[in-house]
N, C-alpha and C positions, 0 to 999 in steps of 0.2 A: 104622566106617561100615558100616551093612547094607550087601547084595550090592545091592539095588534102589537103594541111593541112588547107589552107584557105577555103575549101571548107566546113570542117570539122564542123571549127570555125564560119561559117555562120549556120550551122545546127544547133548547141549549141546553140547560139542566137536566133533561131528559124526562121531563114532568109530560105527560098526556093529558093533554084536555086539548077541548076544542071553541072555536069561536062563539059558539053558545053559552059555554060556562062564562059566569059572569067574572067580573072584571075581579073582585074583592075575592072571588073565592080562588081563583088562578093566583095571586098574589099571595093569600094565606098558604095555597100549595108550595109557591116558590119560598117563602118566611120557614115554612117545617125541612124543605128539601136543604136549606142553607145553615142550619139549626138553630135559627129563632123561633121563640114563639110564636104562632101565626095566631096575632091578634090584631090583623087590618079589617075596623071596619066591623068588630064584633063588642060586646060591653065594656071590655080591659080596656080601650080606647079612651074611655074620659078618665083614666087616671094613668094616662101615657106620659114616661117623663124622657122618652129616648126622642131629645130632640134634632139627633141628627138621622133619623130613620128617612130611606129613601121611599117611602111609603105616605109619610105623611100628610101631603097632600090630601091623596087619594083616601084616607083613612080619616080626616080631619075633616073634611068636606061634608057628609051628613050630618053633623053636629051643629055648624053654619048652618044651614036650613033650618034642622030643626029649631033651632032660636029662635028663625024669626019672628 
């Protein structure tokens, strides 16, 4: 999901932030506003078993690089 679409989706929920706020930290806002735990993209990440999270991507993504 673009950063603007996420950004979007935090408005709709009635979350503030702005285009500056990074992508992962707007998505953690949306994850606590919805009542999960917002852990996209912070250490609880490498022992994530929720595999139908719509996040994951975006949360699974630095873990790929770092591998390399």
């Amino acid at each position: 999901m673009s950063h603007e679409a996420v950004w979007n989706l935090a408005r709709h929920l009635g979350l503030r932030c702005s285009m500056r706020d990074s992508k992962l930290s707007v998505i953690r806002a949306i994850q606590a506003r919805v009542g999960h735990p917002p852990c996209c993209g912070t250490d609880d990440r490498l022992g994530c078993r929720a595999g139908a999270c719509r996040w994951r991507h975006d949360c699974q993504k630095p873990i790929a690089i770092w591998r390399r």
